[in-house]
N, C-alpha and C positions, 0 to 999 in steps of 0.2 A: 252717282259715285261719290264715297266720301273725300271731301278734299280737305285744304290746310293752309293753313293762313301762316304769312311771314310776317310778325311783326317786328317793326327796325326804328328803335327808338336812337333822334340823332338830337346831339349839341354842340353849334358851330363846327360842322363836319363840312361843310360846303366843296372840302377838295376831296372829298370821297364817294359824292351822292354820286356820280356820271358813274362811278366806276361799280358803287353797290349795285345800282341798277343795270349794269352790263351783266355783273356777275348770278345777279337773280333769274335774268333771262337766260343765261347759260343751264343752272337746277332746273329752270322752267321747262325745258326742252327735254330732259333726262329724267324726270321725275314720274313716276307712274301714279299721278295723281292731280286734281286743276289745284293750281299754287296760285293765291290772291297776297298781296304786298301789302303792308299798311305800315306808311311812316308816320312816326309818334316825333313830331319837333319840340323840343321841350324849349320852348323862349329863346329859341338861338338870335344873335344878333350878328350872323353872318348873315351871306347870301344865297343860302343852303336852303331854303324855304321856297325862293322863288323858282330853284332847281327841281324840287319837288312838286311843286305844282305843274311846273312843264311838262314830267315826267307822266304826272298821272292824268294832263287832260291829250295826253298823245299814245300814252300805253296801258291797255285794258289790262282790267283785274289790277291795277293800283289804286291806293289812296291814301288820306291823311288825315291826320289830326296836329291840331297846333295847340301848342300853350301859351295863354295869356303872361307866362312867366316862368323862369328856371322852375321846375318843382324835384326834381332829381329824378335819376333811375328807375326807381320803384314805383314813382306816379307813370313815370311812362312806360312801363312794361305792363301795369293794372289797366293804363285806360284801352292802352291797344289790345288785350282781351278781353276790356267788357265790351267792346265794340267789333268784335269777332263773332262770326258766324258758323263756322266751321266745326266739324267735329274735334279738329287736333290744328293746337295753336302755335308754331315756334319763334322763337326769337333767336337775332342775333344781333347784336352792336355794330352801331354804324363803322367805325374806325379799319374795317376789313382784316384784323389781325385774325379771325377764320373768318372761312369763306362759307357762302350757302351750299356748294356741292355736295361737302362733308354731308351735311342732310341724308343725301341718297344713303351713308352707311347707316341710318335712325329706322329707314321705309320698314324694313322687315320687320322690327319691333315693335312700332305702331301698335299694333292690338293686343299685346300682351302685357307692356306696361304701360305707366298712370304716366312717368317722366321718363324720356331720355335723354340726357346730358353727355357732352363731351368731354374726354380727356387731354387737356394740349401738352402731350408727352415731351415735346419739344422746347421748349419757349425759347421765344425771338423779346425780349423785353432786356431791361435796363438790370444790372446785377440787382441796383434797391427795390426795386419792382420783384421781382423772381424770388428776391429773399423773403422779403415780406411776407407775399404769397403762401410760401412754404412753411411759413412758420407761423401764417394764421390758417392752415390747411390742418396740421398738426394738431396745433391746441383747438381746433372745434371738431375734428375726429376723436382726441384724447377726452371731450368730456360731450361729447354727443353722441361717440361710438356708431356715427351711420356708414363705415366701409368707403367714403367718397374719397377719393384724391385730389378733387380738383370741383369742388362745389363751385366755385365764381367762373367756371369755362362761362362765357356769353354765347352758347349754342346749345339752345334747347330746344325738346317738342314734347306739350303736353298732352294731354286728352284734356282737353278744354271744361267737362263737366266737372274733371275732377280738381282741376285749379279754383274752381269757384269754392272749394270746398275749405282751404287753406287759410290760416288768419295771416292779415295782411298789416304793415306798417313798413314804416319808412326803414327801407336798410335788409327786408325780408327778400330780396333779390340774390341775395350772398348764401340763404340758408336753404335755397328750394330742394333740393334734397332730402334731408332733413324734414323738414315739412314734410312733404309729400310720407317721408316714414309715418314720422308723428299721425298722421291722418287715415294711416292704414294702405300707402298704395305702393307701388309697387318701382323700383325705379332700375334704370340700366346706364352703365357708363361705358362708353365707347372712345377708342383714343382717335383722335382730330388733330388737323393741320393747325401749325402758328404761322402766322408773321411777322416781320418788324412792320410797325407803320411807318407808313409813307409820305404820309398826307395828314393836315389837323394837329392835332396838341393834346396829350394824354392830359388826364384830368386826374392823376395821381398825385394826392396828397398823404402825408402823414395819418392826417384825420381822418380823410375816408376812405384810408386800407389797415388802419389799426385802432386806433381809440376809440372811435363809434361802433365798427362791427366788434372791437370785442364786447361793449357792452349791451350789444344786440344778442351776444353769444347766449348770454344766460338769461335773459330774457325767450329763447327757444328752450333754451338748457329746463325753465323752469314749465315751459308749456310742453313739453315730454316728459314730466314728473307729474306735470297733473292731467295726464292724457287719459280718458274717462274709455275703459273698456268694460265687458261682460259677457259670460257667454248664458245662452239659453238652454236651460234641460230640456223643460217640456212647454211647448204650448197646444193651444185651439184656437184656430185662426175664426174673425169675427168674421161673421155668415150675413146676408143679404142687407150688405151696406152701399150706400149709393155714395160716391165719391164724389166733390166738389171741388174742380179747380180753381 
């Protein structure tokens, strides 16, 4: 059967590991497919590491990867799908502002598109937070034109062959959408629970919800301008070739 890998990239989350892991095993039980966990520690210098470990030499189908250091977001949502097995890889952010249930709304899409991402039609967050948001959602719709409302929801599921397909760089976690168009695949947005966090310390800064992604903007802006397509008239396919992998 094809199954699906959760990957849960955390930093200094330590008061929300007990509780991602309750709520994993809740999708786990409801999900019509085997669901395998892999937490991505990115250099936390809590105590959220050693929670993880517990977690996964006690409960099957976990695991983990740690980092020798902070690398941000994006290294840790690349390493936990190159270290995926699975046909269809998702992710969701440690901090539980959504939850993995939502998932179950994703299942029936599975094979039809490349991505499925959430919509947090709701938001439970800070007025600067929500404006922010809003106003970098806008300006990379108004010059990326990919239809998304809400590129940065942290619940996604890809098809795993086709993420490999994607260029990748620091900050490319904001744009998957996008990409995924850019690359030719096919993507679906679905509206999903918010909530205020509870537990841990948002990691919202000026910097890395405005001034870096915008200049990441055009840096996609530009790799959708030179997006190399073609279409084929006529061929004859080569005859009695032996293939080598």
């Amino acid at each position: 059967m094809k199954a699906l890998t959760l990957v849960i990239p955390v930093f200094n989350e330590a008061g929300n590991i007990l509780r991602v892991w309750s709520e994993v095993n809740e999708y786990r039980k409801k999900s019509q497919y085997p669901i395998f966990t892999l937490f991505v520690d990115d250099g936390s210098t809590d105590e959220g590491l050693t929670l993880i470990k517990e977690i996964c030499t006690h409960t099957e189908d976990f695991g983990f990867i740690s980092f020798d250091s902070n690398r941000g977001l994006s290294a840790a949502i690349k390493a936990g799908f190159d270290h995926s097995k699975t046909k269809w890889v998702g992710y969701i952010d440690g901090d539980l502002q959504t939850i993995p249930q939502d998932f179950l709304k994703f299942e029936p899409f599975l094979n039809s598109f490349d991505l499925v991402t959430g919509q947090r039609s709701i938001r439970k967050d800070s007025i600067g937070k929500k404006l922010s948001s809003s106003i970098a959602n806008w300006i990379r719709n108004a010059i990326l034109n990919d239809d998304i409302k809400d590129s940065g929801c942290p619940l996604k599921i890809f098809n795993r062959s086709f993420f490999g397909k994607i260029a990748y760089f620091n900050g490319f976690h904001r744009f998957f959408p996008a990409l995924v168009q850019i690359y030719g695949g096919k993507v679906k947005e679905i509206p999903v629970q918010h909530f205020p966090r509870i537990a841990g310390k948002s990691k919202f800064t000026i910097l890395n919800r405005i001034a870096q992604p915008l200049m990441d903007l055009f840096l996609v802006y530009r790799l959708k301008q030179r997006r190399l397509t073609y279409l084929v008239k006529e061929s004859q396919p080569l005859k009695n070739i032996t293939y080598h992998e």
